[in-house]
N, C-alpha and C positions, 0 to 999 in steps of 0.2 A: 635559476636555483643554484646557492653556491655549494661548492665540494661537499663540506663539513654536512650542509644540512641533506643533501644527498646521502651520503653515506648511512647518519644518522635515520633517518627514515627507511633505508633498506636493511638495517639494522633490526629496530623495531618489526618491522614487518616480519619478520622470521620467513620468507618466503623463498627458495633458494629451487635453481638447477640441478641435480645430479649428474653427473657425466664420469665414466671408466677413463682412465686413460689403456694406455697398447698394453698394460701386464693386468687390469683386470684389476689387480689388488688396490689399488689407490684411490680415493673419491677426490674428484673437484668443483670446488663450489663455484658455481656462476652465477654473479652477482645478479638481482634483475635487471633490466634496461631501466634508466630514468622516464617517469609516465610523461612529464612532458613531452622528452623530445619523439617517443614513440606514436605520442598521440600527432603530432606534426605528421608525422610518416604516414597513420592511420587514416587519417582526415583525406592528405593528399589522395591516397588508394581508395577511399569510398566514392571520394567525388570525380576521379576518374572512371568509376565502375558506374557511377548513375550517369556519365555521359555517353558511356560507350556500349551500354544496355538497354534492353526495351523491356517491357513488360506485356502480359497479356494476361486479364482477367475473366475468369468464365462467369458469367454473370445470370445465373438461372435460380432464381427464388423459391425454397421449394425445395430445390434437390440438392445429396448432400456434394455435390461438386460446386454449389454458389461459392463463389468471391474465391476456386481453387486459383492460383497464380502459376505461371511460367514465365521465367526469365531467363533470355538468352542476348548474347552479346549480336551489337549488328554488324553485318556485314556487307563492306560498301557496296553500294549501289540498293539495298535491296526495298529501300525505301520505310524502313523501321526510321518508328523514333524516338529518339533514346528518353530514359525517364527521366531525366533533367529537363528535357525539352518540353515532354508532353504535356498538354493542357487538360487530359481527361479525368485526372486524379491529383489531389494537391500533395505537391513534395511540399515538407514543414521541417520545422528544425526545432529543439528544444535544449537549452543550456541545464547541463547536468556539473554539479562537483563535487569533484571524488579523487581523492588522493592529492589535493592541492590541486589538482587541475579543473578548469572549466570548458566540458565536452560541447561539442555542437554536433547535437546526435541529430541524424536525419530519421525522418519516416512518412512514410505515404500513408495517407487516407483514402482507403478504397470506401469506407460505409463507417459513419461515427457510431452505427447503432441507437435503438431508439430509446434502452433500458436505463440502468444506471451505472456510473462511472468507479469502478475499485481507487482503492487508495492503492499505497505501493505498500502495505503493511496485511492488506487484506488475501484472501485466496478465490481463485481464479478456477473456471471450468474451460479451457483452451482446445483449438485444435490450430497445428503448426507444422511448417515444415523449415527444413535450417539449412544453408547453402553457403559453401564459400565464392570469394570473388571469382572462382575461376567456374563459377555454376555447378561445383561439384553438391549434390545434397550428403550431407553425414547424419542427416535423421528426420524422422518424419513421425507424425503420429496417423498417418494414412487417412485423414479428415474427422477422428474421433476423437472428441472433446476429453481433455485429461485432466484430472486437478492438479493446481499449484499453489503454492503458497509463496506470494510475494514478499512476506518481511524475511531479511538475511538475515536474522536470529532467532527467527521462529523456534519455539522448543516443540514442535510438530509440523510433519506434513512434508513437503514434494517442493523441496525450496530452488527458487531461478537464479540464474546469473541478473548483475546488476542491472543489466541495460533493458529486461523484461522488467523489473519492477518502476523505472523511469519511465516506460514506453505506453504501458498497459491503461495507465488513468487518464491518458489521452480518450481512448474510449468506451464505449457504451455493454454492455450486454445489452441480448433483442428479449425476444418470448419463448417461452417453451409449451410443449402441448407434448401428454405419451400416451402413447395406444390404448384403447382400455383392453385389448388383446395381444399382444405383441408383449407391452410394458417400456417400446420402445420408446426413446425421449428424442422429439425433434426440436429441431430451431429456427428459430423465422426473425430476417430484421437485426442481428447481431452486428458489433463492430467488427470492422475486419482491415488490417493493413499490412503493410511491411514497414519491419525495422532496418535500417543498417548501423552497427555495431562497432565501432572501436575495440580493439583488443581489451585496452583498460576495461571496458564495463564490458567481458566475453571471460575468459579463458586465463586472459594474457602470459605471462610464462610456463604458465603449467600445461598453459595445450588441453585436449581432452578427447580421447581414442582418435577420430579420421580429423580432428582439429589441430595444426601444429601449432607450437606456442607462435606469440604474436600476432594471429590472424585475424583479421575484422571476418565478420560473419555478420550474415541477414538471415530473417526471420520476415516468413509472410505469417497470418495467425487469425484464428477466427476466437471473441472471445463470446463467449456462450453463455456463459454464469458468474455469479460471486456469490462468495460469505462474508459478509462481515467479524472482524477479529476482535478481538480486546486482548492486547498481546501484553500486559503487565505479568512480567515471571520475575521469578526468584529462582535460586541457584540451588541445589540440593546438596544436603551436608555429609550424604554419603556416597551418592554417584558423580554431584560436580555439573549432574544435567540439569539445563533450564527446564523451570517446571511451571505452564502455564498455568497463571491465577485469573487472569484481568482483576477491575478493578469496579466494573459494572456497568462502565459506559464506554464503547463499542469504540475502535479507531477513528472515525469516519467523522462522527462527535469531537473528538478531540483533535481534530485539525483546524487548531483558531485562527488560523487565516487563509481559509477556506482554498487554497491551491490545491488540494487531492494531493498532494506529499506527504509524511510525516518521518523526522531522521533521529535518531539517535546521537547527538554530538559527542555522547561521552567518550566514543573512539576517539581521540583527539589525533593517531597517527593518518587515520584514514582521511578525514574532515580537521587538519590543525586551524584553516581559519573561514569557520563556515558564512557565511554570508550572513545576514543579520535577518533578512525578512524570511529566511527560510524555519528561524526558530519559532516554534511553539512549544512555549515554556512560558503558565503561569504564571507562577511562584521566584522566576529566574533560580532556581536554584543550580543550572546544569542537567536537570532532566527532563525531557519532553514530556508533555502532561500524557502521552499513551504509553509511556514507560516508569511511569510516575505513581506508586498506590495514596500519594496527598499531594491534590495537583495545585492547593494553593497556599502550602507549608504553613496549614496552622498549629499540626499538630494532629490533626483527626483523619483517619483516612477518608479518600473517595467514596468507598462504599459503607463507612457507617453514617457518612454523610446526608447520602441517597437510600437509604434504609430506611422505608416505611415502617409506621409504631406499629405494634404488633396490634393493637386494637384498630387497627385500620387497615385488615386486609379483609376483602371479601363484602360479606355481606353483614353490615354494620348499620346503626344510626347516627342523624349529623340532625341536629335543631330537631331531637326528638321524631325526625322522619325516617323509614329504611332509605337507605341509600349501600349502592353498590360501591366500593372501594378498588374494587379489581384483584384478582388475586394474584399480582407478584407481590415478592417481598421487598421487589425496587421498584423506587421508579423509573416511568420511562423517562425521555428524553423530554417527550411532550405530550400533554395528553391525545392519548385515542379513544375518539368519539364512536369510534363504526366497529361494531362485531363485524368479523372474518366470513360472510356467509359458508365461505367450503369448511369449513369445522364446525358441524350444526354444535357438537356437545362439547364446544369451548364460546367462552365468552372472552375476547379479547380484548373489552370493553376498558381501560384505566383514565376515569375523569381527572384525574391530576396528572401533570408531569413535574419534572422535578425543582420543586419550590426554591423561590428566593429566599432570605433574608425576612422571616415574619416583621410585617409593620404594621400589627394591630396591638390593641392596646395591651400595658403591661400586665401582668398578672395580678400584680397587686401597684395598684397608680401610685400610691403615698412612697414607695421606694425605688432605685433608680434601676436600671436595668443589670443583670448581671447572671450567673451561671444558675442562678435559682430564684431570680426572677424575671422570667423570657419575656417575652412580647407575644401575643398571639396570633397564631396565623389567619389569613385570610385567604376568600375563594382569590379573589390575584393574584397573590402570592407562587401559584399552582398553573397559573394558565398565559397570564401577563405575557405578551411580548413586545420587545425583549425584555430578557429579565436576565440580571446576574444571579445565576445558582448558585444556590449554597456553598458547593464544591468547590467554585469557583472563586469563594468570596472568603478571605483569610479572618473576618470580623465576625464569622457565627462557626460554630457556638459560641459564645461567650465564654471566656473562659474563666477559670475558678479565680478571683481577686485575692 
């Protein structure tokens, strides 16, 4: 990286040191460290710490100590063997980019879990503990699962450092079951590993309480739960705070190339030249379709897209029979066939999900297609797979000639 564009990025960044000097009265700025050559340093220091460390997992199913971790550095002779070495847990690695640079984050796979996989935009039920290289812990949640929220612009919630939302969609949530006496909530079957962290995706200059800046930090972690997000916000004209909307269809949905990632490029200081298969974007306009309220720029949004006619919710007729429509006012993703037995007094029944492009016939045949005169939908339309959604398809509605 040359001078100018160094500079210019730390510029941008607004991120700076404070430091006194001997009278107290004067401030001086220090600059950040350039991310690459730090991450050079960082990389070398992890991978000396997963050689000259061993791990021990307590592995009891059932109680809340399952998959607790301890790591302690070896000491020769004593016949440990370091995590780099050992064959009982897989060491992996995952390329991360972030700030121009491309990380090779380590993490061990103690249990992938059996549930399902968060995005890095979605929130998370965790329990963790956090330890520098030198096995110091600086924080623990003492085995109780916490909520987090993994998007870093979330305009709600318990937001993580970068290298938790990288790390986390590696694995799984298990099951849960709660006392019908207690109301206690357990878990069985969860993912559970450790990270080890580069500064860049931790802390890095700013440090935080027993964390000095620059420090790689690990993270062992059980993850227990998710929410799915739909994180489309807008900016408030009087606070300035992001204010969730979504847009109707869920993060997780709009991950179109199914990696469990979804990034915001519009930061260009952070991401100046993001790798190409990591965008999902549509419409190419510059914004990811989960930050995106018209994900295929025709002009209409997402959710008036996916908006059910108002004579189609509930209980309705179709070819002059009752037929059930389901009572949201969107659609879902896909349709759902199965009522929820544990909610006897819902029906979470929706025989449609959300429609293609209608390819039945026109409304009136004699004239050609246009904003008023549609084409009519059909049951595949609704169930078809695959099918390009509406949303998704910049050609419907039609618009006015």
């Amino acid at each position: 990286m040359n001078k100018f564009k160094y500079y210019f990025i730390l510029l941008l960044a607004g991120i700076s040191l404070v430091s006194c000097n001997k009278s107290d009265d004067d401030v001086v700025t220090v600059p950040l460290r350039d991310y690459t050559v730090q991450y050079k340093a960082d990389n070398d220091s992890i991978e000396k710490y997963l050689k000259t460390n061993y791990i021990t997992v307590t592995n009891e199913p059932g109680t809340p100590q399952d998959q607790d971790v301890v790591i302690k550095k070896i000491v020769a002779g004593d016949g440990n063997v370091s995590i780099w070495d050992q064959g009982t847990y897989k060491l992996t690695s995952r390329d991360v980019y972030s700030n121009d640079v491309t990380y090779k984050v380590y993490y061990l796979i103690l249990r992938e879990g059996t549930g399902s996989a968060p995005t890095n935009t979605d929130k998370i039920v965790a329990a963790y503990s956090g330890n520098l290289l030198n096995n110091t812990i600086f924080d623990t949640s003492n085995g109780y699962g916490v909520p987090f929220n993994l998007f870093p612009y979330s305009a709600e919630g318990n937001t993580v450092i970068e290298g938790w939302s990288e790390i986390f969609p590696k694995f799984k949530t298990g099951t849960s079951s709660t006392n019908s006496g207690s109301g206690v909530i357990t878990y069985s079957d969860f993912g559970a590993g450790v990270m080890f962290l580069p500064s860049g995706l931790a802390y890095y200059g700013a440090g935080s309480g027993a964390i000095p800046a620059y420090n790689c930090v690990v993270f062992s972690f059980k993850l227990f739960d998710l929410q799915r997000m739909d994180n489309e916000y807008s900016i408030s004209t009087t606070t300035g705070a992001r204010v969730l909307i979504g847009d109707g269809v869920p993060d997780y949905l709009e991950d179109n190339n199914g990696d469990g990632y979804l990034y915001d490029f519009r930061d260009t200081v952070k991401y100046p030249h993001p790798p190409g298969d990591l965008v999902d974007d549509t419409d190419k306009d510059g914004i990811a379709d989960f930050v995106d309220f018209d994900d295929d720029g025709d002009g209409f949004t997402t959710r008036f897209e996916i908006t059910k006619p108002s004579n189609q919710i509930g209980i309705g007729t179709l070819d002059g029979a009752i037929f059930n429509y389901g009572s949201r006012l969107y659609y879902p993703w896909d349709a759902i066939l199965t009522d929820d037995p544990s909610t006897p007094n819902t029906d979470e029944r929706e025989p449609r999900g959300i429609p293609r492009k209608p390819s039945g016939a026109l409304t009136d045949p004699t004239k050609p297609e246009s904003a008023t005169n549609p084409k009519k939908y059909v049951e595949d339309d609704y169930t078809t797979a695959p099918r390009l959604r509406i949303h998704l398809d910049n050609s419907f509605p039609v618009k006015q000639n």
